[in-house]
C-alpha positions in Angstrom: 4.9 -82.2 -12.6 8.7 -82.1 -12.3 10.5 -80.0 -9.9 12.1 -77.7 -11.9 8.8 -76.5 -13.3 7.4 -76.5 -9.8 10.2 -74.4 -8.8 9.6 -71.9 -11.7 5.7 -71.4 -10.8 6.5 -70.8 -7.0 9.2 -68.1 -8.1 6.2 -66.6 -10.4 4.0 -67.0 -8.0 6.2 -65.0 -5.4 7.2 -62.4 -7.7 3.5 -62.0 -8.9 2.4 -61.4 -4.7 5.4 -59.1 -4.4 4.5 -56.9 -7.2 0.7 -56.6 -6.0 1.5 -55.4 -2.9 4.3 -52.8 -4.6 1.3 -51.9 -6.5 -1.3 -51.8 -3.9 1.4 -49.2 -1.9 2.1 -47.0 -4.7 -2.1 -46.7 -5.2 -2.7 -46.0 -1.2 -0.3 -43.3 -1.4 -1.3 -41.9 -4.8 -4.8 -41.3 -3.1 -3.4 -39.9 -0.1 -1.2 -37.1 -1.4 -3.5 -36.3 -4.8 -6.8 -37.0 -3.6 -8.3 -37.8 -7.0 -6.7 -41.0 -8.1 -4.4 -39.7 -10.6 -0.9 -40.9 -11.0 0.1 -37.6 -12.9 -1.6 -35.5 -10.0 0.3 -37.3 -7.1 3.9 -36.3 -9.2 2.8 -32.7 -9.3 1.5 -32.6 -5.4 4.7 -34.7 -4.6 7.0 -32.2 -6.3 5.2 -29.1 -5.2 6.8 -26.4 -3.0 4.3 -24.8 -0.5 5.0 -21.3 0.1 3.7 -19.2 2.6 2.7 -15.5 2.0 2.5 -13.6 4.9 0.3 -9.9 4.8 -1.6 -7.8 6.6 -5.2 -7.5 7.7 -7.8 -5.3 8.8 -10.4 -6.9 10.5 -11.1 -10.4 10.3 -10.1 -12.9 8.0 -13.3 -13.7 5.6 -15.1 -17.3 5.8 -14.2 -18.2 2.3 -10.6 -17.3 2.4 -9.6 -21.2 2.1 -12.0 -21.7 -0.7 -10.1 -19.0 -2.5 -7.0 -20.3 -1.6 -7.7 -23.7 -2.7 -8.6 -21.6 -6.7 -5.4 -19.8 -6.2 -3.5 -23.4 -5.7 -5.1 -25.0 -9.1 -3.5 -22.0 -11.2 0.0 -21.7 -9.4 0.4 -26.1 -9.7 -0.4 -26.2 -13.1 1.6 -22.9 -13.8 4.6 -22.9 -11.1 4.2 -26.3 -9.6 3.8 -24.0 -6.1 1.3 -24.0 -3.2 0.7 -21.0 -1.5 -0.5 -20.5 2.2 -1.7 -16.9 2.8 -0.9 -16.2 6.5 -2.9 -13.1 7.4 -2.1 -10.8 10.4 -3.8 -8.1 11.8 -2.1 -4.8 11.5 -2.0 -4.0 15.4 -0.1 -6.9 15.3 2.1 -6.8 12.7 5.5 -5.6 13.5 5.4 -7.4 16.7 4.6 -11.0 15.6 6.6 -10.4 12.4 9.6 -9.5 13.9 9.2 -12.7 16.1 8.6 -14.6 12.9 12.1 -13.3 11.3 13.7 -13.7 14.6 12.6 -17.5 14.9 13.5 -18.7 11.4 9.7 -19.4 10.9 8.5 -19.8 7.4 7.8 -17.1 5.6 8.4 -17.0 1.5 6.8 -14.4 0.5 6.2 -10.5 3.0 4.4 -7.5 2.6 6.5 -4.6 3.1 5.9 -0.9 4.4 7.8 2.0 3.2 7.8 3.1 7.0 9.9 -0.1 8.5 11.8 -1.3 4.8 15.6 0.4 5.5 15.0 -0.8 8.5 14.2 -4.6 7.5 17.1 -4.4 5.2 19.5 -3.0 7.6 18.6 -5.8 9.6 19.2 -8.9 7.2 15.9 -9.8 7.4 15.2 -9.4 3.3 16.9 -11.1 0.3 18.4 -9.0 -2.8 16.0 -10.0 -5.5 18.1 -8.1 -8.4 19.0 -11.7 -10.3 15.8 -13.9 -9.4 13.6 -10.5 -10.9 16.0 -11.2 -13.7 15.7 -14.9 -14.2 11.8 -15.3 -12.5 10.3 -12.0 -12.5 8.9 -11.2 -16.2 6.0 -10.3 -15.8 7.0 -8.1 -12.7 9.5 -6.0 -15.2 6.9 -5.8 -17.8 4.5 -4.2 -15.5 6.2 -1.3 -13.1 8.3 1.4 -14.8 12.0 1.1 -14.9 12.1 4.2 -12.7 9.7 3.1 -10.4 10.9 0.1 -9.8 14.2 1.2 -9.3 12.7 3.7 -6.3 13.3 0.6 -4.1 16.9 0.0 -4.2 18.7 -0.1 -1.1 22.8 0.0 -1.7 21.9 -0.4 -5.7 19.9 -4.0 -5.0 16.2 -4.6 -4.8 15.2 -5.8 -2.1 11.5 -5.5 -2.2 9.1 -4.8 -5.0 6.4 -1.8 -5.2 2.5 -3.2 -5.9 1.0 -1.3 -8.8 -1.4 1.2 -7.7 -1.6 4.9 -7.7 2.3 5.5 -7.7 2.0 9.5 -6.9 -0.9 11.5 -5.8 -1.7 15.0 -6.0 -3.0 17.3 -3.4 -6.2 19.2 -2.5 -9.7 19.1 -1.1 -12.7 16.7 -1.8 -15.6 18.4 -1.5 -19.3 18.1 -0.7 -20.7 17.9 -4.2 -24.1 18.9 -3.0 -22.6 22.4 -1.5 -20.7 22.8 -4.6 -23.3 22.9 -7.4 -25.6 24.9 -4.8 -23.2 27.8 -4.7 -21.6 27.3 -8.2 -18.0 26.6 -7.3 -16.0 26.2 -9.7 -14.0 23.4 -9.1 -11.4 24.1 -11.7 -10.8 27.7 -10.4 -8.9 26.2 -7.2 -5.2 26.4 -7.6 -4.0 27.8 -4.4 -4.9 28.3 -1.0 -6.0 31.6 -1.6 -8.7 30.3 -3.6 -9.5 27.5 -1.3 -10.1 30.3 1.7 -12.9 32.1 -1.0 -14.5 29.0 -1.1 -14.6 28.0 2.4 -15.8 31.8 3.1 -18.5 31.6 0.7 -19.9 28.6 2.3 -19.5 29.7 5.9 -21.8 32.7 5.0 -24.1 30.6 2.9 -24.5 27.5 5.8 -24.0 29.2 8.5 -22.1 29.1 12.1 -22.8 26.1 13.0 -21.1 25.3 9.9 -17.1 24.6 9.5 -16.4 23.9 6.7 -13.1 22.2 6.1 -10.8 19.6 8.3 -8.0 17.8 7.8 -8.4 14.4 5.7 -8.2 12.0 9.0 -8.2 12.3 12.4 -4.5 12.4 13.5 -3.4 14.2 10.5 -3.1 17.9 10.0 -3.7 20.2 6.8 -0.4 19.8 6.0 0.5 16.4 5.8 -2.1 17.1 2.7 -1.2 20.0 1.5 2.7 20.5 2.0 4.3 21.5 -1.4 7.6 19.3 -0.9 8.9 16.1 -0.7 9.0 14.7 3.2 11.8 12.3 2.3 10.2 9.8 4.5 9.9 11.8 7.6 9.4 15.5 7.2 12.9 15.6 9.5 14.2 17.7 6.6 12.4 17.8 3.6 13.1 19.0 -0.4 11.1 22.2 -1.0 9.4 21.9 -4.2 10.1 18.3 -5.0 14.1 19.3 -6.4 15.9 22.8 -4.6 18.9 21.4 -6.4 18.6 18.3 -3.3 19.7 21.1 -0.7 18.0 19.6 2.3 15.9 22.2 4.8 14.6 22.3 7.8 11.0 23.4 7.1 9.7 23.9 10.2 11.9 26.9 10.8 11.4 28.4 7.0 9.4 31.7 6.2 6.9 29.4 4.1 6.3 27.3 7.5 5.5 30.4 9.3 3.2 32.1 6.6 1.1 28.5 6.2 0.4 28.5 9.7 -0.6 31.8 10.4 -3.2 31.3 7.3 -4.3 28.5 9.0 -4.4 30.1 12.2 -6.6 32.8 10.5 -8.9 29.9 9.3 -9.5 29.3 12.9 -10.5 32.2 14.0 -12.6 33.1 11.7 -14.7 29.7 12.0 -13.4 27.8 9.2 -11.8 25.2 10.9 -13.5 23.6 14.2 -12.5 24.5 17.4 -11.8 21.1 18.4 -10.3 20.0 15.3 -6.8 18.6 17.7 -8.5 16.5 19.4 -12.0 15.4 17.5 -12.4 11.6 16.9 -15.2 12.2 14.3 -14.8 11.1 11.2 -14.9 13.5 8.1 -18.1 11.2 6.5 -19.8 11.8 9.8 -19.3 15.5 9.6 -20.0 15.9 6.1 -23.1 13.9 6.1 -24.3 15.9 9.6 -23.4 19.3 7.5 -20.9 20.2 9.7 -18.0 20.6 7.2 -18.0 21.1 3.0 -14.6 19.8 3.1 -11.6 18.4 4.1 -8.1 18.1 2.8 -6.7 14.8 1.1 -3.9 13.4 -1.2 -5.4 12.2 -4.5 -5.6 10.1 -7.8 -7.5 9.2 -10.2 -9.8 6.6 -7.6 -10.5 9.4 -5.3 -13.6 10.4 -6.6 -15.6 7.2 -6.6 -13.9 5.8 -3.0 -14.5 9.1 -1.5 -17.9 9.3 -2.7 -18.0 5.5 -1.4 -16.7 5.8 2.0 -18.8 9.1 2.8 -22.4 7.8 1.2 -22.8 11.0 -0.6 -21.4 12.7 -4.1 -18.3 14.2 -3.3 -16.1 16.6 -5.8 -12.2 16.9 -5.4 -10.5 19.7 -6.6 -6.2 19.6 -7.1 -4.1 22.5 -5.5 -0.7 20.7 -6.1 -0.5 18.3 -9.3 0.1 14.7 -9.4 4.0 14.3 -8.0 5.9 10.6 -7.2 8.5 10.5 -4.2 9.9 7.6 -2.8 7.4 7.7 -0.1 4.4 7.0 -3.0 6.3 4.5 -4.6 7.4 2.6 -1.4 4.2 2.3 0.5 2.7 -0.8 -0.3 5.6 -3.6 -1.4 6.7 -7.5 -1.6 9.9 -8.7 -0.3 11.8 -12.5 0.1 12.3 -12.5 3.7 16.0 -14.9 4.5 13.6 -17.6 6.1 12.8 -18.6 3.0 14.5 -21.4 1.4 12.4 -21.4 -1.9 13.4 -18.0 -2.8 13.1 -18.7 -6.6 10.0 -20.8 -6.5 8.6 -17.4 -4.1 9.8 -15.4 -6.9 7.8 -17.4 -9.2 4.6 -16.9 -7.5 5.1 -13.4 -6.9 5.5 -12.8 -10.9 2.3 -14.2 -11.1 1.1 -12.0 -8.5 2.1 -9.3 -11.0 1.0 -10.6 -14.2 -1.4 -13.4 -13.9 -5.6 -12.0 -13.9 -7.2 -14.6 -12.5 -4.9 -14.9 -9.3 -5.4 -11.2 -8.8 -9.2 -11.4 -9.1 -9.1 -14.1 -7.1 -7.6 -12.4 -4.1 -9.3 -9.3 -5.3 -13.0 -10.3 -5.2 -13.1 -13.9 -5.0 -15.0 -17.0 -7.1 -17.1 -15.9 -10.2 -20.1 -16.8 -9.9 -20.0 -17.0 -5.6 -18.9 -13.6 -5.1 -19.1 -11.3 -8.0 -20.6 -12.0 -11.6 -19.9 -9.7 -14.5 -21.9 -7.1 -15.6 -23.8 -8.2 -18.8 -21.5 -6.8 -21.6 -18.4 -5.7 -19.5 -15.6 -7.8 -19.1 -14.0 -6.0 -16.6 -17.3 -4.4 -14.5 -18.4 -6.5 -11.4 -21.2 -6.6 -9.5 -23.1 -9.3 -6.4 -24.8 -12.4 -7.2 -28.7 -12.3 -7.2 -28.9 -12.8 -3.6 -25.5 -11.5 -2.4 -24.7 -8.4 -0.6 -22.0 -6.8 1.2 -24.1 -7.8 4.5 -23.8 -11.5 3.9 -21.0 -12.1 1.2 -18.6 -14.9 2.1 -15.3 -13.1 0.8 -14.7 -9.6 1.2 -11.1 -8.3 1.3 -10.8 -5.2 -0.4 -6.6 -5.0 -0.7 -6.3 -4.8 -4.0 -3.5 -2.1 -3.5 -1.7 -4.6 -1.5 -1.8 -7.6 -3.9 0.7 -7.1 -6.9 -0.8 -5.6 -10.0 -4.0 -3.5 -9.3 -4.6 -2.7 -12.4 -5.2 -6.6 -13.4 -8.3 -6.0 -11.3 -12.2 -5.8 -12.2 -14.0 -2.9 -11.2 -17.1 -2.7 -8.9 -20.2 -1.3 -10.7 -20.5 2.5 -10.1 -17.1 3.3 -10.4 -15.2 4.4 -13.5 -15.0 1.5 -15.9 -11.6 2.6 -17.1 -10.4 3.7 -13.9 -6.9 1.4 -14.7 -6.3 2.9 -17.7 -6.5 6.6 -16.1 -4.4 5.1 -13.2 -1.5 4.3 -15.9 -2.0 7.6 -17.6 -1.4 9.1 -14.0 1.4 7.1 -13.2 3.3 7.7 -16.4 2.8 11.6 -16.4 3.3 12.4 -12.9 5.9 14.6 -11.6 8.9 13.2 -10.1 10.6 14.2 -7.2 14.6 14.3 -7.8 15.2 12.4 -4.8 13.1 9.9 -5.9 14.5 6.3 -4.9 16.5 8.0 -2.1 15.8 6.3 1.1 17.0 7.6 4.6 18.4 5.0 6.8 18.4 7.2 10.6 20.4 4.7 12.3 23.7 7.0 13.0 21.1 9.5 14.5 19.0 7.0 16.0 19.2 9.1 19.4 18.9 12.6 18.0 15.7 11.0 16.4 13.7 9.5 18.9 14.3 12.7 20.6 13.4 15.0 17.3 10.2 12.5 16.9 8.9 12.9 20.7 9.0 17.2 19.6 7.4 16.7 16.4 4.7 14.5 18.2 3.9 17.4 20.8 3.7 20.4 18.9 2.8 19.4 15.6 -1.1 19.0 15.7 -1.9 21.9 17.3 0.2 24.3 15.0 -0.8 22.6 11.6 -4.6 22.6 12.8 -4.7 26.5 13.6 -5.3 25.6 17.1 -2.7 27.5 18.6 -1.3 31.1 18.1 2.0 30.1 16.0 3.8 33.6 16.9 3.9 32.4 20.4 4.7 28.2 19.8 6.4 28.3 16.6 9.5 30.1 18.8 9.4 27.3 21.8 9.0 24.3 19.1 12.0 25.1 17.1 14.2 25.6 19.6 13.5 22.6 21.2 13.8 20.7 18.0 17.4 22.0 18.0 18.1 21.1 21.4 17.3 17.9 20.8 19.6 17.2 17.6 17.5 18.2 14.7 20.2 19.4 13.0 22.7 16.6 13.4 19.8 14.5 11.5 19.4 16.9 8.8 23.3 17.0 8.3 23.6 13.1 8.4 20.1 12.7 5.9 22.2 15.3 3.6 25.0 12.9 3.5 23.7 10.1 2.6 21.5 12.3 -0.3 24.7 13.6 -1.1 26.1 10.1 -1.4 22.8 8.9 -3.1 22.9 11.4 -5.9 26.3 10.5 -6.9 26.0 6.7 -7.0 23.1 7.1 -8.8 24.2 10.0 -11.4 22.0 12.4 -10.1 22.7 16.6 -10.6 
């Protein structure tokens, strides 16, 4: 063999060994990223952004949230090329460790957002405007939330945070013991006022006796108005819009001849044993009292749900009847939202997942209820009705996170078996036909008044329960609470939240 050719094979040879090991790299690494062997997998898990969602949580964190997850991930890889990280904290500690988490730069892509802190998050910096990524990523958002609704969240005239689909106004009134009200033939329909809410409650009083009481407020820490008040709070209640317009002349309420009227009728209630004596200060909850007979009723904001959670959440048939119809303020709209927090650095690949959130079934009933099949199978004939595996109950389920208020679209979601199976379809109807407060979209930012507030809040906070419960004689505390409102600046915030209405209307064309 002559040199030259011997030259030539130990070239091959080389270049043959080289290759091998290029190959023998690219393979090891191919398994390590993909984890099934596939070239075409390792480019998508190579190229894919991870996003992390951060929300609230009550309670713990189910077992099978990473198997959910991990479902979640197939969809959004094969339709965003995204993987997603849920990051769940509990809601005691929310605004502490997410402040901390804005404040440190930590990752965070996608937020859930309160109505109760958002002018504040913006006013801080802490939230992207999302007016051209909804444009260019956010499809299926658009096509699903109402021009005006969506348009409630504009800060300045840019989004800054979107509203999750859900029950975007509620009406107000009592839910009722349905047992009570077939056995003294209430009609339900008949209740339009409080006038003929007090026949009601007297009828059962005299029928159940005094041991019975028969209506509280809808939660412990909340008074009859909070559910019954005929105006829109415009965020605070710190000068409100009587009858949802008044031509967006701002009042104080709290010294207005309707104030004083509603709380010497619920004063009356009171003494006459409609209303529990220790209805201030009671921790029970209204299921506990109306399961123990100890109250018919109690008062509640409502929509088309109420019925079946109420009925839920108390363990026995309960009836609501509406005083005030259906009505959307900012305050609806705005309570439950998703924002782009600054941290993130993947703002259109977060906006891509979060149209998904909005518009894709499967990732909503994923979060929603979990695997088919593990956690849920579908009633035999319904497409949309859900019930537990053979086997599988709410004691020992592996997933069980009812927010389906808090995830995007809501009405993407199944429905559990026993409540209404077209419960989405009346929650559009709702939506679309409510009543909308002319200040809706207007958001207060208290910050020039900041002082004046804290002040106004700390009065509010003493004085409030016990005169919107009855439990105190309003001709002698109504005097004391609103002069010390005005002593401590209510009316320097009601002049500066007029302003910026003032200011609010005219940007936004608004008579």
């Amino acid at each position: 063999m002559n040199k030259s050719l011997i030259k030539m094979l130990s070239l091959l040879l080389v270049c043959m060994i080289v290759l091998s090991a290029c190959g023998g790299n690219n393979s090891g690494n191919t398994n390590d990223t993909s984890g099934n062997g596939g070239n075409e997998g390792n480019d998508q898990n190579a190229d894919a952004v991870e996003l992390t969602v951060v929300l609230p949580v009550s309670g713990t964190v189910s077992k099978d949230m990473q198997l959910i997850e991990d479902e979640i991930n197939k969809i959004a890889m094969e339709k965003i090329q995204a993987k997603v990280k849920f990051l769940h904290i509990s809601f005691g500690d929310w605004e502490q460790q997410t402040n901390l988490m804005y404040a440190g730069n930590e990752k965070m892509d996608l937020i859930w957002i309160s109505g109760s802190s958002y002018t504040n998050n913006v006013a801080k910096g802490q939230l992207q405007a999302m007016d051209d990524l909804l444009a260019n990523h956010g499809q299926g958002i658009t096509s699903a939330i109402d021009e005006g609704y969506l348009n409630a969240t504009k800060v300045g005239g840019k989004t800054y945070a979107i509203p999750t689909v859900r029950d975007f106004a509620s009406s107000t009134g009592v839910n009722m013991n349905k047992a009570l009200v077939d056995k003294y033939n209430i009609d339900v329909n008949a209740i339009k006022s409080l006038d003929d809410l007090e026949k009601v409650l007297r009828t059962v009083k005299e029928g159940e006796g005094p041991e019975m009481y028969p209506l509280v407020p809808g939660a412990n820490g909340r008074t009859f108005l909070d559910d019954l008040g005929d105006f829109d709070t415009l965020s605070d209640s710190i000068g409100v819009l009587p009858n949802y317009d008044n031509d967006l002349k701002i009042v104080n309420y709290y010294e207005t001849p309707e104030y004083a009227n509603f709380l010497s009728k619920i004063r009356g209630w009171y003494l006459d044993g409609l209303i529990p004596k220790d209805v201030a200060t009671s921790q029970t909850s209204r299921a506990d009292l109306i399961k123990a007979n100890e109250t018919f009723a109690y008062s509640a904001k409502q929509n088309p749900m109420t019925k079946g959670s109420e009925t839920a959440l108390v363990g026995m048939e309960m009836e609501p009847a509406e005083i005030v119809p259906a009505v959307a303020t900012t305050g609806s709209v705005t309570g439950s939202m998703w924002a782009i927090p600054v941290n993130s650095t993947v703002p259109e690949k977060a906006m891509d997942f979060l149209n998904l959130m909005y518009s894709d079934k499967d990732i909503v009933n994923l979060y929603d209820w979990g695997i088919e099949g593990t956690h849920y199978v579908k009633v035999d004939g319904s497409e949309n009705v859900i019930t537990y595996p053979e086997g599988v109950d709410s004691a020992n389920i592996g997933y069980n996170m009812p927010l389906g208020w808090m995830f995007g679209n809501q009405l993407l979601s199944y429905v559990k078996q026993g409540n209404d199976p077209e419960i989405w379809t009346k929650m559009k109807e709702f939506n679309d036909s409510a009543n909308r407060s002319k200040a809706l979209g207007f958001l207060f930012d208290a910050t020039p008044v900041k002082t004046e507030y804290a002040a106004v809040t700390n009065v509010i906070t003493q004085y409030k329960i016990p005169l919107e419960t009855g439990s105190v004689d309003p001709e002698d505390v109504l005097p004391d609470f609103i002069s010390k409102l005005k002593s401590a600046g209510v009316d320097k915030i009601i002049a500066e939240k007029q302003k910026q209405l003032d200011e609010w209307a005219q940007a936004n064309g608004i008579k």
